[in-house]
C-alpha positions in Angstrom: -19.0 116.1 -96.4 -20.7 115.2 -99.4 -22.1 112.0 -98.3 -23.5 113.9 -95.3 -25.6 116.0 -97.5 -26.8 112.9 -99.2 -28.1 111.1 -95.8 -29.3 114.7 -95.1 -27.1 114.7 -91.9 -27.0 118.3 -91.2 -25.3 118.0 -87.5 -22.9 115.7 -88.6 -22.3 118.0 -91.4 -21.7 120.5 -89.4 -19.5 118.9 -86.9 -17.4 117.5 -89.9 -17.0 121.2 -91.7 -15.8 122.3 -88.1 -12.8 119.6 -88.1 -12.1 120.8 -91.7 -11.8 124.3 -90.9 -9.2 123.4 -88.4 -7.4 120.1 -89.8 -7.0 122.8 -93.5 -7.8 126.1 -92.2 -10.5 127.1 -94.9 -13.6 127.5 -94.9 -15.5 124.0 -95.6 -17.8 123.8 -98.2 -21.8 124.9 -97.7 -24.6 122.3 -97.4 -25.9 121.8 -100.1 -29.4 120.1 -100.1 -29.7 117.0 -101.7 -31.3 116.3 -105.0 -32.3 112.9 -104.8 -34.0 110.9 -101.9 -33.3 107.2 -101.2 -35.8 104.9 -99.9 -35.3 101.2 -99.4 -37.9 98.9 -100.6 -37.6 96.5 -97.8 -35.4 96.2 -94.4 -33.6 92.8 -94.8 -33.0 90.7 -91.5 -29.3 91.0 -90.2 -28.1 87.5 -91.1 -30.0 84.6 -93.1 -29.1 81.3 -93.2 -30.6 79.4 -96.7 -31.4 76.1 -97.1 -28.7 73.1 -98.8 -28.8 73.0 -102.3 -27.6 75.7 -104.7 -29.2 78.9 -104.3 -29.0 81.3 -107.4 -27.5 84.0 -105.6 -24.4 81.5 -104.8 -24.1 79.4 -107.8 -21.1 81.4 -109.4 -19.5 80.8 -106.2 -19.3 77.4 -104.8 -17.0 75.7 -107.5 -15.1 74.5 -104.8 -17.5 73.1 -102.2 -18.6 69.6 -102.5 -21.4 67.7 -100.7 -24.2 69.5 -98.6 -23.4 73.2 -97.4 -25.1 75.9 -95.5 -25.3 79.3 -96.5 -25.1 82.6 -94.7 -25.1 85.9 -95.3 -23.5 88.7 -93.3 -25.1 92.1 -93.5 -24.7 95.5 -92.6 -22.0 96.8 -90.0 -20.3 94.1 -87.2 -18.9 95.8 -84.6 -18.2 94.7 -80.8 -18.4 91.5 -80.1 -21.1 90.0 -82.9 -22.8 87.0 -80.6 -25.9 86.9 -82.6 -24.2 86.5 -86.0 -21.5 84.1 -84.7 -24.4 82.3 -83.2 -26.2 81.9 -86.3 -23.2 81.1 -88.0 -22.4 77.9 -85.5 -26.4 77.1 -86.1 -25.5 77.2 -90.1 -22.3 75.5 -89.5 -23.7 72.9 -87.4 -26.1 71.4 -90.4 -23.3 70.8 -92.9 -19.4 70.2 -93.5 -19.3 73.5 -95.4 -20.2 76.6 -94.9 -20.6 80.1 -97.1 -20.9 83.1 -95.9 -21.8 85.7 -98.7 -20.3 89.4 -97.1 -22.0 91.0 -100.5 -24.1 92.9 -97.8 -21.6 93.4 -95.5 -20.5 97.2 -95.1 -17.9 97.3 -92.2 -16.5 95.2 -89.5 -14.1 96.6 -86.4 -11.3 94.8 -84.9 -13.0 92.8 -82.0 -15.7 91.4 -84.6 -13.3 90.4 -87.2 -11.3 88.7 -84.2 -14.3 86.7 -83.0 -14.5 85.5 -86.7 -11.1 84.4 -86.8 -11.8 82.1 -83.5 -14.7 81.2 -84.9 -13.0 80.2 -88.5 -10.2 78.2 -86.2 -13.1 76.2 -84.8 -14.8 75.4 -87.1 -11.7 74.0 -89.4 -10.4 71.9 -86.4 -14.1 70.5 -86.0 -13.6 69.5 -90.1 -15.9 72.3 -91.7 -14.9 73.9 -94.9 -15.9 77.8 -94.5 -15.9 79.9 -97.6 -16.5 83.6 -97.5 -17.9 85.1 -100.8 -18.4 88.2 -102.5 -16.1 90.0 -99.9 -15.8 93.5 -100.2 -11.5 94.1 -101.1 -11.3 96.2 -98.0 -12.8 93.9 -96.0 -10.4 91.0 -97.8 -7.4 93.0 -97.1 -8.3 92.9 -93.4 -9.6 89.5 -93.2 -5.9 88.6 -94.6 -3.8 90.9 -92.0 -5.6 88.8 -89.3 -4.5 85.6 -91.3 -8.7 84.3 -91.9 -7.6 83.0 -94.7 -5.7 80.2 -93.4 -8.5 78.7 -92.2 -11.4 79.8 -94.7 -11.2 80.5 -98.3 -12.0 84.0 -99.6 -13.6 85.5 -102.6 -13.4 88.5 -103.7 -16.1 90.1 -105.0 -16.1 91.7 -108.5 -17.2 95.0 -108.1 
């Protein structure tokens, strides 16, 4: 409920203190307005694909990958079935043996996309590309692992 006063998502707010009341039978907490205000600086595109060489924003990453690589980034939420990303991740994929993906923007993913991933992971390993994923979020990890990802790709962690 508190993150709803943050975004300043008064309906959702209120839909969510309804479900409380039932789910604990209290009364849910007031709205309380926020103090602070966020603003973002600039609206980054959905997926960027960077040229070979090392970028600074992947260096601590890539002590595995040898040779020329692509990088990507994943951003924001994936859900459905993510044919742009996937897309640009087969374009990326398809100018170098190796491939990483930095997830350090990446907030969620739902079943369906993390299952295109997977087929898209398979491919790419029995085409001979190397995909890493970096800076994953642990929750995001955990999942990639339950659908086995990380048999064909390696994943990092990241530290925060």
């Amino acid at each position: 409920l508190d993150t709803l006063c943050f975004l300043q998502r008064h309906d959702d707010f209120e839909s969510l203190a309804l479900d409380y009341c039932v789910v604990y039978e209290v009364s849910p907490p007031a709205w309380k307005a926020a103090a602070c205000t966020f603003v973002q600086d600039h609206s980054p595109s959905d997926f960027a694909t960077l040229s070979e060489g090392p970028p600074s924003i992947f260096a601590d990453d890539l002590p595995a990958v040898v040779g020329p690589y692509a990088t990507c980034d994943l951003l924001g939420a994936l859900v459905g079935e993510p044919v742009e990303a996937l897309a640009k991740l087969s374009a990326a994929a398809d100018t170098a043996d190796n491939v990483v993906v930095s997830c350090a923007l990446l907030v969620r993913m739902d079943f369906s996309a993390a299952g295109a991933l997977l087929n898209w992971a398979i491919d790419r390993e029995a085409s001979g590309c190397q995909i890493q994923f970096v800076k994953v979020p642990r929750l995001i990890a955990v999942f990639f692992q339950m659908l086995g990802i990380d048999r064909h790709a390696k994943i990092l962690v990241r530290a925060n």
